[in-house]
N, C-alpha and C positions, 0 to 999 in steps of 0.2 A: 772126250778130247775136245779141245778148242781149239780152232785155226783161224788165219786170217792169211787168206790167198791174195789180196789185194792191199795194196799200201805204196805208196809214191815217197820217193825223196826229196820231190820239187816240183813247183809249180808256178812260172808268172802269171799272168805280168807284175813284174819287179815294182812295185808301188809301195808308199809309205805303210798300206795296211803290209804288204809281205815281209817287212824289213821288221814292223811290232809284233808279224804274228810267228816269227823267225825265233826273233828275242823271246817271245813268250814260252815256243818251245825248246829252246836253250836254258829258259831260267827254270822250266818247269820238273824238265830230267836231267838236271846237274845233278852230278851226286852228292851224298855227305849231308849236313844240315841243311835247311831249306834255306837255300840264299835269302827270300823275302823275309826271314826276321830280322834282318838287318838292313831291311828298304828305308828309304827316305835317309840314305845318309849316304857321303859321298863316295866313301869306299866300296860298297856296292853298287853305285852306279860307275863306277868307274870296272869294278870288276863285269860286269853284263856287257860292258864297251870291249873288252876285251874279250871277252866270248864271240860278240857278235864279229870283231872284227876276225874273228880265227875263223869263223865260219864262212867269211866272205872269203878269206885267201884260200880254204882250201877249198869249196865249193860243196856240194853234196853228191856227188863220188869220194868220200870220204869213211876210213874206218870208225872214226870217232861218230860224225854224223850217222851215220847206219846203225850203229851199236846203242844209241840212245832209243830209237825204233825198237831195235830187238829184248835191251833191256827191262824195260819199259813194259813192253807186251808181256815178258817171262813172269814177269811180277802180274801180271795180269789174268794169266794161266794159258797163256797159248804156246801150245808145243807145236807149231808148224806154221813158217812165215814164207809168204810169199809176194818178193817186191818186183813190181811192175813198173811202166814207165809208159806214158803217153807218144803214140809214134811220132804225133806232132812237135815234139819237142827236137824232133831229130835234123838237122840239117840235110843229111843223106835223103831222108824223105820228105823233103820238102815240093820235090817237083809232084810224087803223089797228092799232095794236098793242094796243091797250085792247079792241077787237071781240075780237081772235084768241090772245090769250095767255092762258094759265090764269093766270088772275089773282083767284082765288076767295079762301077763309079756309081751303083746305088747306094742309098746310106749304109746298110746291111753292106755290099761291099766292101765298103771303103771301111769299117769298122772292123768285118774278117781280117782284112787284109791289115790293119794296123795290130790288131790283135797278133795275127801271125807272127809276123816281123818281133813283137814281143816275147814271145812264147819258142820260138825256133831256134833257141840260141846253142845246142845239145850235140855233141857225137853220140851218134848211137856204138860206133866200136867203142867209145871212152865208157858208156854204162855195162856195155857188156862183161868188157874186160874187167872191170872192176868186182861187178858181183861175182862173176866166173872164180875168180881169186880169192876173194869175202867167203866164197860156198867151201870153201877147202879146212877153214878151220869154225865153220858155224854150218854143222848136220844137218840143224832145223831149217835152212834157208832153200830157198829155191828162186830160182830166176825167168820173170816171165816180163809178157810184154803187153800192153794194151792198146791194140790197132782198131781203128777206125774205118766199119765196111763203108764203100761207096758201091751203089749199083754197077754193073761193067766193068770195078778197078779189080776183080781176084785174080788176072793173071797177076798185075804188077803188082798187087799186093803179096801175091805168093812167093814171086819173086825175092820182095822185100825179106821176109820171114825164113826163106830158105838161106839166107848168109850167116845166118846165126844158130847157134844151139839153145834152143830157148828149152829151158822143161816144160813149160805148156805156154799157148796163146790165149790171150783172154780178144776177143770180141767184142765191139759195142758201137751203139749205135748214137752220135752227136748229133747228125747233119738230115736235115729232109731237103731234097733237090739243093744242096748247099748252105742251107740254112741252117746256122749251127743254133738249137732251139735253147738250150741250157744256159746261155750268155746272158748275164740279166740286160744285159745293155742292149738286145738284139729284141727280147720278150716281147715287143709290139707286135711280131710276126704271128704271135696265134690271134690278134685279133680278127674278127672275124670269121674265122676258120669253125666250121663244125664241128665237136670233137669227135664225134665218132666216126666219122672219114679219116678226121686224120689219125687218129688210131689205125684205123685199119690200115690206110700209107704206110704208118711207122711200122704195123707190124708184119708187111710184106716184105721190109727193109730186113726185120728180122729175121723174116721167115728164110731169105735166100739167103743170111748170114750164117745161119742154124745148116743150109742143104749144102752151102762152099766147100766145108773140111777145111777149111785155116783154122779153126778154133778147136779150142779145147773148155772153155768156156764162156757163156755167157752174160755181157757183162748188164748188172742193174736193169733187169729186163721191163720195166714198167718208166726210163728216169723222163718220159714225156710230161711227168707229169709235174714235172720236176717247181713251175710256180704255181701249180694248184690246175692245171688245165686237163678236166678228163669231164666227162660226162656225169650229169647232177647224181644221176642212177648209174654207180658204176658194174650194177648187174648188167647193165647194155653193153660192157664190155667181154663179160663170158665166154661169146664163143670165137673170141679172139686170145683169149686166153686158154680157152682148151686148143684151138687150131697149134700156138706154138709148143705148147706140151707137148701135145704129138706129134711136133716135127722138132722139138729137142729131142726125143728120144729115137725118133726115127735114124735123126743124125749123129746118134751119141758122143752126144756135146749135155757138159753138165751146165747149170745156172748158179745164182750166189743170193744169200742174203746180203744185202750190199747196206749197210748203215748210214753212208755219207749223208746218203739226203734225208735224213731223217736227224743231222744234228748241224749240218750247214746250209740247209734250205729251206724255203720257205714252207716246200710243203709239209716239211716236220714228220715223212713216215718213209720208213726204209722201203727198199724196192725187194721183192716184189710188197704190194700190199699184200694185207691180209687174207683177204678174197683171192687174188692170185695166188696167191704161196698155198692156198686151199686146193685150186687148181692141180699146181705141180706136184702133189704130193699126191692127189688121186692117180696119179699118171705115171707115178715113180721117178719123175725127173732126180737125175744127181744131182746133189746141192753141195757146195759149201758155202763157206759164214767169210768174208769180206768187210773192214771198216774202212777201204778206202781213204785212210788216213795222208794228211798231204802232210803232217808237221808231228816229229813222234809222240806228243803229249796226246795226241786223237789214235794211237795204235790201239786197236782194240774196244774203243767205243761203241758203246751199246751192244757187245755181243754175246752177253750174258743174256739179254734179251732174245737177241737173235735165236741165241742155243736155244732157249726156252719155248719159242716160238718152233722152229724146227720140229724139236720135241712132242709139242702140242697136237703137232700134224702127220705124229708115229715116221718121224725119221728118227734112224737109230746107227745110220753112217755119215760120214761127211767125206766128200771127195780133194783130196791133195794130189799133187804131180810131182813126177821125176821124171827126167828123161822121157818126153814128149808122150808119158803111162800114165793113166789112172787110176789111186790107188784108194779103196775107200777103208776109211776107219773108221773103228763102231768110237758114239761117240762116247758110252760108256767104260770101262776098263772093265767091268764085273756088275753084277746083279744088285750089289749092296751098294754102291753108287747108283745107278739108275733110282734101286728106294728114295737115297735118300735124296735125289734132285726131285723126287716124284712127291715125297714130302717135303719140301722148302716149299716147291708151286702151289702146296694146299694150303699152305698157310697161310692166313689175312695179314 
């Protein structure tokens, strides 16, 4: 079985790349003949204009928008979807992000803080409601969320989480002392910086997110490294990697093959690495597979891989959610499957 527990409907800031790379997933999962063999002629750029403008009026809480996601991925072979959404995007929780993010008149500041103001445009009842609705006539769907630990914020974080019926929490970790480190615009901020302290920082961050109990998942557990920033030898990272193994399991909270960074960033390798996903899998961490897809043409990217990789590392379930349960499925349906994925991967 294939799943993708992670996938977004949206994302700012609303800039000319979101508006091309909008249209791109519009033009990419239309249905019927491929729109682009009739590019370069007016009648199709005229029909893409009206795509794009339907997409602005209905926004993406939308069945149509959501169903290019789901379609999309079906063709792709995932029986189990699972869409998420950035707290940050929520207005309601906005004052939690205003407590915890450097949001001062340093330049890092004043760049969060413009960031924000971009990015916060979102009801969270308007996403809920929506999926809640969506889940009644698409089985395969489930509806989660992806919040952002801050040290000291889990009451008001719990808080948060408690007004909703989510089927599971995803977890994850943006921000060190308010420094949201993934921002390419912000990326100055590891200059200097040791990596293996701050590894260890980050993954103290983890560690108490893994011991909270808000999560049911882990999200991109390694994404620090997100423009290339980990140590030359990242065997010096080991037993920072065994440390949170054994406090995902401690806290039984599962983790994810998460693809994103491995096809929109620079450091071109899914999270966990290699050497890590070695890690969680000597340890028996739950895993599922994750393409963090922000545009539906990216549902399901690179998870044939993912699966493979899993695989590799003698996992033989992958963990989905309902109603705030974890439910594992073998990734096989039968023995004559497993063969024959077991011969595809011998093949040169």
């Amino acid at each position: 079985m294939k799943v993708d527990m992670h996938f977004h409907l949206e994302e700012g800031p609303y800039s000319m790349r979101w508006l091309s790379r909008t249209l791109q997933g519009l033009a990419s999962t239309e249905p019927g003949p491929d729109p682009a063999l009739g590019h370069h002629t007016m009648e199709y750029a005229e029909e893409m204009a009206k795509l794009l403008s339907r997409r602005m009026e209905q926004g993406s809480y939308s069945e149509e928008w959501l169903d290019r996601y789901l379609i999309r991925g079906r063709e792709r072979g995932i029986q189990e979807f699972g869409v998420v959404d950035h707290l940050y995007r929520f207005r309601e929780c906005r004052p939690y992000y205003e407590k915890h993010m450097l949001l001062d008149d340093s330049r890092v500041g004043k760049l969060q803080r413009a960031w924000l103001d971009q990015v916060c445009v979102a009801s969270i009842t308007d996403f809920v409601n929506f999926v809640a609705e969506a889940k009644k006539t698409r089985p395969d769907l489930a509806l989660g969320i992806e919040a952002d630990f801050f040290p000291g914020g889990e009451a008001e974080l719990g808080e948060i989480l408690a007004g909703y019926d989510w089927d599971y929490v995803i977890g994850s970790v943006h921000f060190l002392e308010g420094w949201g480190f993934d921002n390419p615009e912000a990326k100055t901020g590891f200059d200097g910086r040791d990596p293996v302290q701050t590894y260890a920082d980050y993954y103290e961050l983890l560690r108490q997110a893994c011991a909270s109990g808000l999560f049911h998942i882990i999200a991109h557990p390694d994404n620090l490294k997100v423009f290339g920033f980990r140590p030359a030898d990242e065997k010096k990272l080991l037993p920072y990697y065994r440390s949170i193994a054994k406090e995902m399991v401690r806290s039984g909270v599962a983790t994810e093959i998460n693809t994103g960074l491995a096809y929109r960033y620079p450091i071109a390798e899914s999270c966990p690495s290699p050497l890590f996903l070695s890690v969680l899998a000597h340890y028996e961490v739950p895993l599922t597979l994750s393409s963090d897809a922000h545009f539906p043409d990216d549902i399901g990217t690179l998870l044939d891989t993912a699966l493979s990789d899993a695989i590799d590392q003698g996992y033989k379930e992958l963990a989905v959610f309902r109603d705030g349960k974890r439910r594992m499925v073998p990734i096989f349906a039968n023995k004559a499957a497993a063969k024959e994925v077991g011969g595809a991967q011998a093949s040169p």
